[in-house]
C-alpha positions in Angstrom: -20.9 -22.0 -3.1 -21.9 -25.4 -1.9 -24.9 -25.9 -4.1 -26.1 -29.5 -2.4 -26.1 -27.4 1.0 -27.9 -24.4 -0.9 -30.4 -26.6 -2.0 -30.6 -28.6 1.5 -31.5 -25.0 3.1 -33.9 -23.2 0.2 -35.4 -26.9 -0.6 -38.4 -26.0 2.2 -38.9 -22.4 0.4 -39.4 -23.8 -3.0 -41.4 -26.8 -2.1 -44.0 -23.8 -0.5 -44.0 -22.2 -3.9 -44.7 -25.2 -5.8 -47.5 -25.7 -4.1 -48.8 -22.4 -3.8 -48.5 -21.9 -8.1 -50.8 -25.4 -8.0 -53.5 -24.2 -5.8 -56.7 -23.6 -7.6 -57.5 -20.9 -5.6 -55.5 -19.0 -2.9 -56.3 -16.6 -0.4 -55.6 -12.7 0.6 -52.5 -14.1 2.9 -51.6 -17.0 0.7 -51.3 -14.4 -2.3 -48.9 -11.8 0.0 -47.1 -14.8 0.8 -46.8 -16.3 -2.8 -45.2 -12.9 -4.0 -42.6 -13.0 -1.1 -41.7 -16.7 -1.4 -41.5 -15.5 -5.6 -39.2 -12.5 -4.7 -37.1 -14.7 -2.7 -36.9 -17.3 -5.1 -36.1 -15.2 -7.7 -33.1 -14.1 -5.3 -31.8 -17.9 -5.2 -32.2 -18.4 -8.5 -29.6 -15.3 -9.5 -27.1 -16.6 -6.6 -27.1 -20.4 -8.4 -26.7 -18.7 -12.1 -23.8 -16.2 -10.8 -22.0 -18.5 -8.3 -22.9 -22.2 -9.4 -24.8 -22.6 -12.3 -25.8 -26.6 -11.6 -28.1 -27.0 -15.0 -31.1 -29.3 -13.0 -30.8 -26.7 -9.9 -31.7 -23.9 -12.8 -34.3 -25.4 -14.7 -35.8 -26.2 -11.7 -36.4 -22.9 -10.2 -36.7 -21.4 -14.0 -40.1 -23.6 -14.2 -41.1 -22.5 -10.8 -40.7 -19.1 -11.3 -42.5 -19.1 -14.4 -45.3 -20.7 -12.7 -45.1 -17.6 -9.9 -44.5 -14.8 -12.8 -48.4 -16.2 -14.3 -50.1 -16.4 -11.4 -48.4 -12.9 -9.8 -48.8 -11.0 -13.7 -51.5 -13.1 -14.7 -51.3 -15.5 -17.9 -51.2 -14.3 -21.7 -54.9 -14.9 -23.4 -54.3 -18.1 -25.4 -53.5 -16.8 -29.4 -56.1 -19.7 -30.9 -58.5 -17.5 -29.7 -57.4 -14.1 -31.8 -56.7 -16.4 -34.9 -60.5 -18.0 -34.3 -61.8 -14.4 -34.0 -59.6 -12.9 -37.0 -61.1 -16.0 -39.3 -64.3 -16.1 -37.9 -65.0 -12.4 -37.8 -62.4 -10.3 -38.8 -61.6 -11.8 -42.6 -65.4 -12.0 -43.5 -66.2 -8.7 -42.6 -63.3 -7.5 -44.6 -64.6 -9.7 -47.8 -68.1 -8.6 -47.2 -67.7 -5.1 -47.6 -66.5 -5.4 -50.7 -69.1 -7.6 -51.8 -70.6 -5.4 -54.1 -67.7 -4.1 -55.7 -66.5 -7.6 -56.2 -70.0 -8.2 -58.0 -69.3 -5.4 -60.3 -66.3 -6.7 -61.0 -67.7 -10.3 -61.7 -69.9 -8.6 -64.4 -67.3 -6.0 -66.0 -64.9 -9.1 -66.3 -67.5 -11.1 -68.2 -68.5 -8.8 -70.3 -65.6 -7.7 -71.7 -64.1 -10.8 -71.5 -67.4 -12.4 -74.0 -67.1 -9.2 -75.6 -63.3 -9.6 -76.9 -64.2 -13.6 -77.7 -67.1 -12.5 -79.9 -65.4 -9.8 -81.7 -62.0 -11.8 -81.9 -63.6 -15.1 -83.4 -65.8 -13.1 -85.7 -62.9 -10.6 -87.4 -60.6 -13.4 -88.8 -57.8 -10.3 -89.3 -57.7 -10.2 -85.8 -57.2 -14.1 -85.4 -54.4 -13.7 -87.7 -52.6 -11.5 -85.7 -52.4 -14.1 -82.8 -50.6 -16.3 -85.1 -50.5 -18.3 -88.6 -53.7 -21.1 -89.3 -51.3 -23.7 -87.9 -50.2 -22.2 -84.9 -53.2 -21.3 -84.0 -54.5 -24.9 -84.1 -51.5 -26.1 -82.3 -52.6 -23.6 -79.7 -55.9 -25.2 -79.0 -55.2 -28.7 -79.8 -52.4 -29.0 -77.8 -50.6 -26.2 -75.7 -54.0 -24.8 -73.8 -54.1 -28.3 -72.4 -50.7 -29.1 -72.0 -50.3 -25.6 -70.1 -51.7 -27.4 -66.8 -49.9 -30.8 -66.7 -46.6 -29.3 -68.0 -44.8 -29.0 -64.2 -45.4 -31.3 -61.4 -48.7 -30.9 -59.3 -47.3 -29.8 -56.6 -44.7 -27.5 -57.7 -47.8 -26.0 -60.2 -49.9 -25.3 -57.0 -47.0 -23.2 -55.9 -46.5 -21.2 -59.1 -50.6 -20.2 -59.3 -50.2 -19.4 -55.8 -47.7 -17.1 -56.0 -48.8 -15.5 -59.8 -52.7 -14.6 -58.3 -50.9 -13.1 -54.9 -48.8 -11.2 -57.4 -51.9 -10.0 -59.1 -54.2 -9.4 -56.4 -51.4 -7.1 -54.5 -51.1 -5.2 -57.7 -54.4 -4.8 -57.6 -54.6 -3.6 -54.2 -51.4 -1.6 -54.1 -52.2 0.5 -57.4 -55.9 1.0 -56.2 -55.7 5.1 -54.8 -54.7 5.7 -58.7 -57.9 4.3 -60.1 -56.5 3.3 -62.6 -54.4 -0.2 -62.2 -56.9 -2.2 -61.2 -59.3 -1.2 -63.6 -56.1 -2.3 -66.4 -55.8 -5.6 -64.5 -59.0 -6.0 -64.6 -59.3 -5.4 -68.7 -56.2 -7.1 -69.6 -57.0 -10.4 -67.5 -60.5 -10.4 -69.5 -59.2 -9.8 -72.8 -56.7 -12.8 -72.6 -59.6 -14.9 -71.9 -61.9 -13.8 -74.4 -58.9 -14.0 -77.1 -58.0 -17.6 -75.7 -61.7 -18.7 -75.5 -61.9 -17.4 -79.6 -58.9 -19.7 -80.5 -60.5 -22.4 -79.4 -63.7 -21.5 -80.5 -62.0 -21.6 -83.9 -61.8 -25.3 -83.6 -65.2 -25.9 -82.0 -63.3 -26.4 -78.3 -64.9 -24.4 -76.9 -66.2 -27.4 -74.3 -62.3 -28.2 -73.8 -61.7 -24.4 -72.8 -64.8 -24.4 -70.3 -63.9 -27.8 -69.2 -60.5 -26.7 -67.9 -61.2 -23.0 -67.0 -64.2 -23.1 -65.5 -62.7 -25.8 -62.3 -59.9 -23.2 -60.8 -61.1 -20.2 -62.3 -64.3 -20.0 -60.4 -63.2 -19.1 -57.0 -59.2 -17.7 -58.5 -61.5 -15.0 -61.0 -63.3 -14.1 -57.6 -60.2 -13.7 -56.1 -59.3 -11.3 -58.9 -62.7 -10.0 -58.5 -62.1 -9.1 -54.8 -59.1 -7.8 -54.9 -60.0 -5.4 -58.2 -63.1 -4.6 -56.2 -61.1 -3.6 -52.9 -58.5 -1.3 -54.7 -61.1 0.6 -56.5 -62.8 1.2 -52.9 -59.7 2.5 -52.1 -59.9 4.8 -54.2 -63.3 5.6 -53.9 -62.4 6.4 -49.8 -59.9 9.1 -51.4 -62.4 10.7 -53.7 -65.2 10.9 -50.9 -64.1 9.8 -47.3 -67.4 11.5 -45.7 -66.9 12.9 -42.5 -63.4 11.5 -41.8 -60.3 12.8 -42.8 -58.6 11.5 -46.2 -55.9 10.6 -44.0 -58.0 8.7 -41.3 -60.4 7.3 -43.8 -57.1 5.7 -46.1 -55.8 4.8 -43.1 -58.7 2.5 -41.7 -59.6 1.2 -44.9 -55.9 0.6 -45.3 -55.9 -1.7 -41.7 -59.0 -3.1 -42.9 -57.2 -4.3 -46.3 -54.5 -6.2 -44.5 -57.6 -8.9 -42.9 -59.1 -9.0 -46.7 -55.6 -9.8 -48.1 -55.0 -12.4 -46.0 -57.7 -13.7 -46.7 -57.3 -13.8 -49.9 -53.6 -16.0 -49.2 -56.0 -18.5 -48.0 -58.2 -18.3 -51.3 -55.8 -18.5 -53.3 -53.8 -21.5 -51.9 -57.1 -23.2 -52.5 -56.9 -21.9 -56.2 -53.7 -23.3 -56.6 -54.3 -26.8 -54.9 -57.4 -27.1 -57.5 -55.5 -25.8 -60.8 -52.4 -28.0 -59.7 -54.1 -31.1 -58.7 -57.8 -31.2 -59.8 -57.6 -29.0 -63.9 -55.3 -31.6 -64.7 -56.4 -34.8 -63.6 -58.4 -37.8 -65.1 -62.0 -36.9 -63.5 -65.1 -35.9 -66.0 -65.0 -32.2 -66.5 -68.8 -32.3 -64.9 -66.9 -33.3 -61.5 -63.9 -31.0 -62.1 -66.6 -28.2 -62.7 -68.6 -29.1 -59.6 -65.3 -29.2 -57.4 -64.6 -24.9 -58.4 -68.4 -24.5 -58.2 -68.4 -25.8 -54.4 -65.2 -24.1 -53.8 -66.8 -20.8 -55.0 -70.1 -22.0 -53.0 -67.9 -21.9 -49.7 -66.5 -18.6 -50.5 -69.8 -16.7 -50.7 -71.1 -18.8 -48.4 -68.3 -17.7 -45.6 -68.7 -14.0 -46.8 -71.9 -13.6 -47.0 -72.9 -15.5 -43.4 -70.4 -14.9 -41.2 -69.6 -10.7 -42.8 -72.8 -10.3 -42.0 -73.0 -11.7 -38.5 -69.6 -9.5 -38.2 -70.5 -6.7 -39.9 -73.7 -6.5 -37.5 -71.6 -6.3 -34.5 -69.7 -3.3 -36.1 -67.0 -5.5 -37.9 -64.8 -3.9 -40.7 -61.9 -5.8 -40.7 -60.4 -3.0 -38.9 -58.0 -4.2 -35.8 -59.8 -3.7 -32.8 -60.8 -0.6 -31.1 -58.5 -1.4 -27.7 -55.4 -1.9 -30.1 -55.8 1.3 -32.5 -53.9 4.6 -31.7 -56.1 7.2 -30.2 -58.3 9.7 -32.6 -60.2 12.4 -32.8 -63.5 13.1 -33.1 -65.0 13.6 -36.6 -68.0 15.9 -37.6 -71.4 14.2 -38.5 
């Protein structure tokens, strides 16, 4: 095939069609003749890949006919707009739902965790037990602190990252038993309260605050959340109200991936703060203020914008139009 001649002869066709897919607005005729000058198109474009497959002949009528195929189909709704709605809507309704188990877990954490401290600093066989007088001392004098500037800021951030996301989807993933995130939940408070009584030992107690307090604000509340959300799961098992056990996992399930997510984000931001800001130079009153305003925009974003969501029906479910057809429950 003569593809200069081809192109001399089709040249008027396309031309039409290049117009026609720039036209703001076209008409009842222009439309019927848009599709045929598309179809035919189409047609020439197949003849030129098969028979002569000229490279600025193809791109050519490739961009045309992807300008046809949006107007004739009609064009995809732009994605920034589902990510905007999944962050905006979706993510805080998820967190806000579990805002009250995430509470309870704020306080059993505490409590057990001052609890431990207490009884640990004041039984000095149980101090023993973590270790001779002098390792002890080397413990708070030197590896607590040294714990955060040991690897390079950056890789640090990486390694909290990935250790809280390891926790948290414990958490979530053992939560129909009941039981595992109730154990993560003890065992993460008792290591605090027995590393808060060694450095209690050796009045450090300001050095241990000083260098907890800056990450551990909003990564404990991720610990919190995630705790929180695996023991509703279970609590949807025991009584899923007028749903089916299957249907009620199942939804609280799709609603767990949004919260999850979420709590990536959360805990990026945990790990940018241990990795970057625990360590640094910068009066523990500023480091402290940092994790407090970090925590401040967490409950901040929940408790706003999950309860905007949650009024318009929000559960961190995916929406209605995409979910598989169901059938009606009682009540």
């Amino acid at each position: 095939m003569d593809v200069d001649a081809f192109v001399a002869v089709r040249s008027s066709r396309w031309e039409r069609l290049r117009e026609l897919t720039r036209s703001r607005r076209i008409t009842g005729p222009e439309a019927d003749e848009l599709i045929g000058l598309y179809q035919a198109t189409a047609t020439d474009y197949s003849r030129v890949r098969t028979s002569a497959p000229d490279p600025t002949v193809v791109t050519r009528l490739s961009t045309l006919l992807s300008r046809g195929r949006s107007l004739i189909a009609g064009a995809h709704e732009p994605g920034w707009s589902d990510v905007a709605r999944f962050f905006l809507l979706s993510v805080p309704a998820a967190f806000y739902r579990v805002r009250w188990w995430t509470v309870a877990m704020m306080v059993a954490f505490v409590a057990i965790s001052v609890a431990t401290g207490w009884w640990t600093y004041s039984n000095p066989e149980l101090l023993a037990q973590m270790g001779t007088p002098s390792q002890r001392q080397s413990y708070a004098e030197e590896a607590f602190a040294a714990y955060y500037s040991t690897y390079e800021p950056g890789l640090f951030a990486t390694q909290v990252w990935t250790n809280n996301a390891w926790i948290a989807a414990r958490a979530i993933a053992l939560g129909p038993t009941g039981i595992g995130p109730i154990y993560l939940l003890v065992a993460n408070a008792m290591a605090i309260g027995q590393a808060g009584a060694l450095l209690a030992e050796f009045d450090m107690l300001e050095v241990f605050f000083g260098l907890i307090l800056p990450h551990g604000l909003l990564e404990l509340s991720g610990i919190f959340i995630a705790c929180g959300a695996g023991l509703k799961l279970f609590w949807t098992w025991v009584s899923p109200g007028p749903r089916t056990r299957g249907r009620a996992l199942a939804e609280e399930g799709r609603a767990l991936i949004s919260l999850v997510i979420g709590l990536t984000v959360l805990f990026l931001v945990c790990g940018l703060i241990e990795g970057y800001v625990t360590p640094s130079d910068l009066p523990s009153g500023i480091k402290i203020t940092i994790g407090a305003l970090a925590l401040a925009a967490y409950w901040t974003y929940t408790l706003v914008l999950g309860r905007i969501a949650a009024r318009h029906g929000e559960t961190g479910d995916i929406r209605a139009d995409h979910a598989e057809d169901t059938v009606a429950m009682a009540g």
